[in-house]
C-alpha positions in Angstrom: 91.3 58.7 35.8 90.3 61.1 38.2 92.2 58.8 41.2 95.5 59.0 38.8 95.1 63.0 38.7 94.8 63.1 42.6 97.9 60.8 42.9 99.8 62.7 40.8 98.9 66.0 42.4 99.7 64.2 45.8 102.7 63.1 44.2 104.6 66.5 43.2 103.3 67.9 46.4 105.1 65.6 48.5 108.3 66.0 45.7 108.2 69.8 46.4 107.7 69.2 50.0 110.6 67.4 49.7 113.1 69.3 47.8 112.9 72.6 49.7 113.3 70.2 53.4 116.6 68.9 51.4 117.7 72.4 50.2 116.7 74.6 53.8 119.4 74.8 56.4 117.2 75.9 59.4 115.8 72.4 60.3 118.3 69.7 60.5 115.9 67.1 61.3 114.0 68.4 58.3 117.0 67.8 56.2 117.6 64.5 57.1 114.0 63.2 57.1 112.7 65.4 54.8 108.4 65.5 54.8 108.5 62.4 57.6 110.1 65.7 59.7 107.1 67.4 59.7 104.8 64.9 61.3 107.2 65.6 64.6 106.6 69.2 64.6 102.5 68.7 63.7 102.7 66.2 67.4 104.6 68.6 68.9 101.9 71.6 68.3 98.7 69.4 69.4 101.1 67.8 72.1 99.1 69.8 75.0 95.3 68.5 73.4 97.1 65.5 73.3 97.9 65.3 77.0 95.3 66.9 78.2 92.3 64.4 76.6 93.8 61.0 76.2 97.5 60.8 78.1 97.3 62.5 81.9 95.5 61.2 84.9 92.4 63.0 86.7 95.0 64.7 89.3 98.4 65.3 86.7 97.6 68.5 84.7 99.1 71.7 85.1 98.1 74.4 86.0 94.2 72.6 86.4 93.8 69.2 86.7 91.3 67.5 84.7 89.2 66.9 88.1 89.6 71.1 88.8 88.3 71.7 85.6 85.9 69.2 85.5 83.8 70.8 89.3 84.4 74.4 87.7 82.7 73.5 84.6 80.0 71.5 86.4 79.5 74.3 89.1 79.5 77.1 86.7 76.5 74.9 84.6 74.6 74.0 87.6 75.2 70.3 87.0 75.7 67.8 89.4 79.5 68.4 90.5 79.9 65.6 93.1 82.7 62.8 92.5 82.3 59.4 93.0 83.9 56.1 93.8 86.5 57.8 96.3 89.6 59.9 95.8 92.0 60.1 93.0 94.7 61.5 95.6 97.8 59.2 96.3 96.5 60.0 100.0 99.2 56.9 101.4 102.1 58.7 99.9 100.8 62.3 98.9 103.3 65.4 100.6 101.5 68.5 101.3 98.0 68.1 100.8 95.9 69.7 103.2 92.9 68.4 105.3 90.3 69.9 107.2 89.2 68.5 110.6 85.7 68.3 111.0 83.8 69.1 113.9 81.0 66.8 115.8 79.5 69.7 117.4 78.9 73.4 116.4 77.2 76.5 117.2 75.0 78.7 114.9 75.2 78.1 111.3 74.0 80.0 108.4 71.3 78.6 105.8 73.2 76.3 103.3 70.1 75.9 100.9 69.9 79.7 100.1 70.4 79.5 95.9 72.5 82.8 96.6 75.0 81.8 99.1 75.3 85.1 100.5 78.5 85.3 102.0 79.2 88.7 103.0 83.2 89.6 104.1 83.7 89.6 107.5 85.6 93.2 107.6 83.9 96.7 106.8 86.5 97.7 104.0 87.5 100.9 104.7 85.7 101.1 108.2 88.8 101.4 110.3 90.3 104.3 108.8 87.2 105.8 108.2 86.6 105.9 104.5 83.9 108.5 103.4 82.3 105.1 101.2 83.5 102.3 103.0 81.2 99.5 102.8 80.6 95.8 103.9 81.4 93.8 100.2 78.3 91.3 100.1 80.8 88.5 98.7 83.7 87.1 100.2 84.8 85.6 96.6 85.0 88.2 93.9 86.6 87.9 90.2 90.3 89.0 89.7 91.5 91.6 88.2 91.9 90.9 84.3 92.2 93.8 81.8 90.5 94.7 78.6 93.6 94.2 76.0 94.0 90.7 77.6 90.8 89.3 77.6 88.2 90.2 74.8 85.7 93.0 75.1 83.0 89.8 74.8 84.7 88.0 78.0 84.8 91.5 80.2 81.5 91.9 79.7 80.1 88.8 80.4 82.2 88.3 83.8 80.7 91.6 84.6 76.8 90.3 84.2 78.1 87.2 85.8 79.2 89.5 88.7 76.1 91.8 88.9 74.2 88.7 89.3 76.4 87.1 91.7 76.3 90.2 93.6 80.5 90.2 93.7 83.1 92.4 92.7 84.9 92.8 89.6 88.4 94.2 89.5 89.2 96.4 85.8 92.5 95.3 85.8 95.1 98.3 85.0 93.9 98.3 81.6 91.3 101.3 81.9 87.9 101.0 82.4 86.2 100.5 79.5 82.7 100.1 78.5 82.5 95.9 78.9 82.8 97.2 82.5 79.5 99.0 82.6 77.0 95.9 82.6 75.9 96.4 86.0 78.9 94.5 88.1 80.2 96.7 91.2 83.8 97.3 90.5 87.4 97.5 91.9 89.6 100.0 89.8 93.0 99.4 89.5 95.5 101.4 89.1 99.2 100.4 87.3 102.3 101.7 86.7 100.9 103.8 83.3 98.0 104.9 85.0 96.0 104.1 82.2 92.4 105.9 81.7 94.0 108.5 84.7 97.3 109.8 82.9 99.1 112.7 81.1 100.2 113.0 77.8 103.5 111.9 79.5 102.1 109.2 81.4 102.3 110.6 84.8 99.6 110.5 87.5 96.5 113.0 87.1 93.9 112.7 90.1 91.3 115.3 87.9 91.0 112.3 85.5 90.5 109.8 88.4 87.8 111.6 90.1 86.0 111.6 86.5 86.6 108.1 85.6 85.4 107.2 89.5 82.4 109.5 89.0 80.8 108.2 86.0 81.1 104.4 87.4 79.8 102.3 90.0 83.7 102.0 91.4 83.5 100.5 95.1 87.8 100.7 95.8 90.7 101.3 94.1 93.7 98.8 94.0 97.3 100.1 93.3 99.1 97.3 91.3 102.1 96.9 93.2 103.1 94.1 91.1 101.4 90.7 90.1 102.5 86.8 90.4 102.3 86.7 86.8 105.4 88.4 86.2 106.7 90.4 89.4 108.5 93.3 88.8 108.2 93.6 85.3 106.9 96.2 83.3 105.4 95.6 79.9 105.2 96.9 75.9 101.9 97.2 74.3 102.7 97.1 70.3 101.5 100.1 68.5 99.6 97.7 66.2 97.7 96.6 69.0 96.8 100.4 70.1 93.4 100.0 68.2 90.9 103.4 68.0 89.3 102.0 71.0 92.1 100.9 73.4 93.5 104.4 72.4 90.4 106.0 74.2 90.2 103.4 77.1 93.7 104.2 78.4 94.5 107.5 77.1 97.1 106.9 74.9 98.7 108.1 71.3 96.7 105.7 68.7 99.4 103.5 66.6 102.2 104.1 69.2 104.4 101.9 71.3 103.2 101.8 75.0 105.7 100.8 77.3 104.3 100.2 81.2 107.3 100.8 83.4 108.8 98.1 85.9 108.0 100.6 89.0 105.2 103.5 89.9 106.0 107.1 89.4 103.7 108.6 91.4 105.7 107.4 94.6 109.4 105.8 95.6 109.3 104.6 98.7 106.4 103.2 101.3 106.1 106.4 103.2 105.3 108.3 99.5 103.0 105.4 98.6 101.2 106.2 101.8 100.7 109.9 101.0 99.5 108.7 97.7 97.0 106.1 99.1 95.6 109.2 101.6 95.0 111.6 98.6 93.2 109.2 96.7 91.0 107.8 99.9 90.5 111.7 100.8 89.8 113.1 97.0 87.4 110.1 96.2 85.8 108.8 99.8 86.5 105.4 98.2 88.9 102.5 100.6 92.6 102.2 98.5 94.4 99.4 98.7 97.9 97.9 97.0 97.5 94.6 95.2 101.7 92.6 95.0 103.4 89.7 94.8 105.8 88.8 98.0 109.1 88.7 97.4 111.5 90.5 99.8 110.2 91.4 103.2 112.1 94.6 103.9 108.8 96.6 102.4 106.1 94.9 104.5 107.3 95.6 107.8 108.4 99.0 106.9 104.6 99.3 105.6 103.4 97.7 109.0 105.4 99.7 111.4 104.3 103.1 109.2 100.8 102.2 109.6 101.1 100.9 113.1 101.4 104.9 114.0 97.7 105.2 112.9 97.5 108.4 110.6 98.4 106.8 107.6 97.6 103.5 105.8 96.2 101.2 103.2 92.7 99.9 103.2 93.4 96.1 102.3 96.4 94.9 101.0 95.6 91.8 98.1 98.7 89.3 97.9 98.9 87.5 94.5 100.9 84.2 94.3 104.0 83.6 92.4 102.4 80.6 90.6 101.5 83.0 87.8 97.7 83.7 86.0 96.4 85.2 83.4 99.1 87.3 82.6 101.9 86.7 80.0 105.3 86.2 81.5 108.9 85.1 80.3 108.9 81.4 82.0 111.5 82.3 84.5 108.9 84.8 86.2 106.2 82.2 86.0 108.5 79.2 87.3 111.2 81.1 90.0 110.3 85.1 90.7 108.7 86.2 93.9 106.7 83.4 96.8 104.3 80.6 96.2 100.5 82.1 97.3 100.7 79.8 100.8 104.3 81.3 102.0 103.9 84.5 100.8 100.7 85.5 102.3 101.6 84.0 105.6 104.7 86.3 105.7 102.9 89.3 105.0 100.2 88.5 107.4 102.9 87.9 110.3 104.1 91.4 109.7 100.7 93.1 110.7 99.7 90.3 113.3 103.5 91.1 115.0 102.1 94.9 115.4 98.1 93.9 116.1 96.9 95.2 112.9 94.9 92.6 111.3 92.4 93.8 112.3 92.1 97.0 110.9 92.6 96.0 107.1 91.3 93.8 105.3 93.9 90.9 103.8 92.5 89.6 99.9 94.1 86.5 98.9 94.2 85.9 95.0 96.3 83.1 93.3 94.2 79.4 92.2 91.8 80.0 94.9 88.5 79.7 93.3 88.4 75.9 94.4 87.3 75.2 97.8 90.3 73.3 99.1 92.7 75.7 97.6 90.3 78.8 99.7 89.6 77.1 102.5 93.1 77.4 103.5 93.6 81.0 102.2 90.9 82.0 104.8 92.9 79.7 107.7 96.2 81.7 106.8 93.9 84.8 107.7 92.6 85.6 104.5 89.1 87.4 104.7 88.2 87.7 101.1 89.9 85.9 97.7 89.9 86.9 93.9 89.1 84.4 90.9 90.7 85.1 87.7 91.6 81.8 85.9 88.8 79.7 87.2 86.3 82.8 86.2 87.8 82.3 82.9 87.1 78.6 83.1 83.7 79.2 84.3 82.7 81.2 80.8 84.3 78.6 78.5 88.4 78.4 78.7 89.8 75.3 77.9 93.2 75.6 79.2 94.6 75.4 76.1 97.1 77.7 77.4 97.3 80.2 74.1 96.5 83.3 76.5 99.9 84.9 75.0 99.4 84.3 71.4 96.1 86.0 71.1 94.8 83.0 69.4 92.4 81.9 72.2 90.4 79.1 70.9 86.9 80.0 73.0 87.2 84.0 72.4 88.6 85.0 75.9 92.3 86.1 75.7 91.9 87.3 72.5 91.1 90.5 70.5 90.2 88.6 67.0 86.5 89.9 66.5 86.3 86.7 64.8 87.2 84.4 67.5 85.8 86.9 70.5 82.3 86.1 68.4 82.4 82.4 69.1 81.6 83.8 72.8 78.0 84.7 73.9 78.0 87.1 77.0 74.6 86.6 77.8 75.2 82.9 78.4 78.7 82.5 79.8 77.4 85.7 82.4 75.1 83.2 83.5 77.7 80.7 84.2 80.1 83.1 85.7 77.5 83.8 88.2 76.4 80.2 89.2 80.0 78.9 88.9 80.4 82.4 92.0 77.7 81.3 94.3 78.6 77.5 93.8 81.7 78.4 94.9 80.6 80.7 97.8 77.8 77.7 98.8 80.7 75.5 99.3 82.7 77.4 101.3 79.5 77.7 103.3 79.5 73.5 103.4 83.2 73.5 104.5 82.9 76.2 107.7 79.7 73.9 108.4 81.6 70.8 108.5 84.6 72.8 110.4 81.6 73.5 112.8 81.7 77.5 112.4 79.7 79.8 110.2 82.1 82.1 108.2 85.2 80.7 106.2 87.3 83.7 107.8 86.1 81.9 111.0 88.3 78.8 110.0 91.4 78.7 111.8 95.2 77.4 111.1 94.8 74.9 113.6 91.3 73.4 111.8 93.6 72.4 108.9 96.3 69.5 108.8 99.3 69.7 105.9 100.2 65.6 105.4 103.3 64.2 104.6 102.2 60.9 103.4 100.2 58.7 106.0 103.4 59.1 108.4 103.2 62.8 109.4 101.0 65.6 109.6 101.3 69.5 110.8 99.0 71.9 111.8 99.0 75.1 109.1 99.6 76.9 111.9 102.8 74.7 112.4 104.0 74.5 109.2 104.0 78.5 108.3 104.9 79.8 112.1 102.2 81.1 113.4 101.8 82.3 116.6 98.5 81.8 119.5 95.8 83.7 117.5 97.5 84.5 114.1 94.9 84.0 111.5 91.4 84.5 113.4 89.6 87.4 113.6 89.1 89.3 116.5 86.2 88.7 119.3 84.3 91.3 117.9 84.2 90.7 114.5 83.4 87.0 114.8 80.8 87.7 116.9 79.5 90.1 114.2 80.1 88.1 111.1 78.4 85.0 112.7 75.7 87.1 113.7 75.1 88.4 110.8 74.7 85.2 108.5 72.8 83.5 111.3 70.1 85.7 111.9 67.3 85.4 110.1 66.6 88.0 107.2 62.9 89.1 106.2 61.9 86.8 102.9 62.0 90.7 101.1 65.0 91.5 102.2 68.1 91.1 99.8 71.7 91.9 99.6 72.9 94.6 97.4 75.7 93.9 94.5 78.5 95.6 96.3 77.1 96.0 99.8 76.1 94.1 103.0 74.2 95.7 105.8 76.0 95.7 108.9 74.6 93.8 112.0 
């Protein structure tokens, strides 16, 4: 009896299923397959989980491969992340990869069985232009700069643990500074077109309210947000329903309103402006200022390099994002087709300030799918001398990929502000990972200078890296992006530092601050 009633109750579902496909006009397929239609639409929602677990290869996914994920989730747990059996790569037929050319011989090389990695940068940020607070950063691999609004308050706070016990940097984001920033991570404070947590009522620039929110937080820099790969050169709307009590406070903005974050800065309009602005904020706050953009036309870098080639004005590092996108929501046509691939970009802007001897005197951060070793490794050739993490962080504390980050339905509580999904996310634990997922990442880089023979990833040159083209052909990095005798290395006097600096032996009680390295 009780089977009959559940068949029958199945029954007029599937009947009433049926009658309203047959009577609705939006779905034609629904129409003419009416409840078989919906069994196309249920595949093509799980499609991704589908891919992603049981169709694709090791090496196919996008924009992670199963074999990325895999070493970012086995670094960050302190598991054994070594592959065996050989390599998945198509190395016979494979265009563009990129392979380092080990060294038989070598000079001084750092300790590779220090648990901490240190790996300070290379560059005093701020030291050539003689910042009031300008400071050696004690990592070379910091995390990204990722807002609170985007990711959960749970998220922030545990990739700031994670940082403070890394001993890295963490970049706010031009969200505001909020309180999931204060767990003891040094930070980078962005600023962005609203000037969020540092504005007027009309959204205009106010340096009073910068030199409080700088004063009451262990800020290191600050990082003008140019623009970002995620989607260059376009501004953004924050829903008033999303402008919770809390955001309101963060960003000083009306609660319940419409936000809209313009397309351009206000404050300035040109590079000469932005480098008066850059000099007030460097001379109100003693901190190094840098700009953080994605490369598109050229026109404003080498304006920016011959300004600062006169030596009274200039930026303190310049961070050069990748078009390939991150955390950040974007229509697909920025993600896929606006502004320069992270490899061509960077070596563009580089050229610039190498054409005028200046790369030196700022420091170059490189941000955009480097937090795997390969991926870094050249970053540092091109001339890079530190990188930022953002999606691989978020990886390292639980992300899946499952590539919701837009729809605030994040399955593991990161890009998402549902308290009930953000609770599914334990910042004690996941700041742990973030940490040991840093100084894996750090240790390696350590392994690949060693195996390159020199003791500093910035001391890795465009010429110790080969891009194939199959098993037929292969160019020197140098080759391939135009670089000149030179381009990409640091000067004399700062590898000489650098190396002696990670090669000299410490005192057992001596450690590295969070956000600072002792010069040698």
């Amino acid at each position: 009896m009780r089977a009959r009633s559940i068949a029958t109750a199945t029954a007029t579902a599937l009947a009433l299923v049926a009658a309203r496909d047959l009577v609705q006009k939006k779905h034609a397929l629904l129409r003419n397959f009416p409840v078989l239609g919906h069994a196309r639409y249920l595949l093509e929602t799980i499609g991704p989980e589908l891919r992603q677990y049981i169709v694709t290869s090791n090496d196919e996914e996008r924009p992670f491969s199963r074999d990325q994920r895999t070493w970012i989730y086995a670094s960050a747990k302190g598991e054994n992340n070594y592959f065996g059996f050989g390599t998945d790569n198509d190395v016979e037929h494979m265009q563009g990869h990129a392979y380092l050319k080990q060294r038989t011989f070598a000079g001084a090389l750092p300790d590779l069985h220090d648990p901490q990695a240190p790996l300070p940068s290379a560059k005093v940020l701020g030291g050539p232009r003689g910042r009031a607070k300008a400071f050696r950063p004690a990592s070379v691999v910091n995390i990204s700069a990722m807002s609170f609004g985007s990711l959960s308050g749970a998220a922030i706070t545990a990739l700031n643990k994670g940082a403070a016990l890394a001993g890295t940097l963490h970049n706010t984001g031009e969200g505001g500074l909020s309180p999931y920033h204060r767990n003891g991570g040094d930070l980078v404070l962005q600023i962005g077109t609203s000037y969020f947590g540092c504005r007027n009522e009309d959204g205009s620039f106010n340096i009073d309210k910068l030199k409080d929110v700088v004063a009451g937080a262990p800020v290191k820099a600050i990082e003008i947000k140019l623009s970002q790969g995620a989607k260059p050169g376009l501004g953004g709307m924050l829903p008033g329903a999303k402008v919770t009590p809390e955001i309101a406070e963060i960003r000083g903005i009306p609660l319940g309103e419409d936000c809209a974050s313009p397309s351009r800065h206000t404050a300035f309009d040109d590079v000469d402006s932005m480098l008066d602005f850059v000099e007030l904020l460097a001379a109100e706050t003693g901190l190094p200022v840098g700009i953080k953009s994605a490369v598109g036309e050229m026109e404003f870098w080498q304006e920016l390099a011959t300004l600062m080639a006169r030596g009274d004005r200039g930026v303190d590092f310049v961070t050069i994002d990748g078009g390939e996108g991150g955390t950040g929501a974007a229509p697909l046509t920025f993600s896929d087709s606006v502004s320069l691939p992270f490899r061509m970009g960077f070596s563009r802007v580089y050229g610039a300030f190498a054409e005028r001897g200046l790369t030196d005197d700022l420091t170059f951060i490189a941000s955009g799918k480097l937090g795997l070793p390969e991926n870094a490794a050249v970053a540092f050739a091109l001339g890079a001398d530190m990188i930022n993490v953002a999606r691989e962080a978020m990886l390292s504390i639980g992300c899946i990929q499952a590539q919701k980050c837009h729809t605030d339905k994040c399955p593991t509580g990161i890009a998402t502000q549902s308290p009930w999904l953000a609770h599914g996310l334990d910042p004690a634990s996941k700041a742990t990972r973030a940490a040991v997922y840093l100084r894996t990442l750090r240790k390696e880089l350590l392994k690949v200078s060693a195996a390159v023979g020199v003791a500093h990833p910035a001391l890795i040159t465009a010429t110790d890296i080969e891009i194939m083209n199959g098993d037929y052909e292969a160019r020197t990095l140098a080759g391939v992006y135009g670089y000149k005798d030179g381009w990409g290395e640091l000067g004399p006097d700062l590898a000489e530092e650098i190396t002696a600096l990670l090669t000299t032996e410490r005192p057992s009680d001596e450690k590295p601050t969070a956000g600072q390295m002792p010069t040698a």
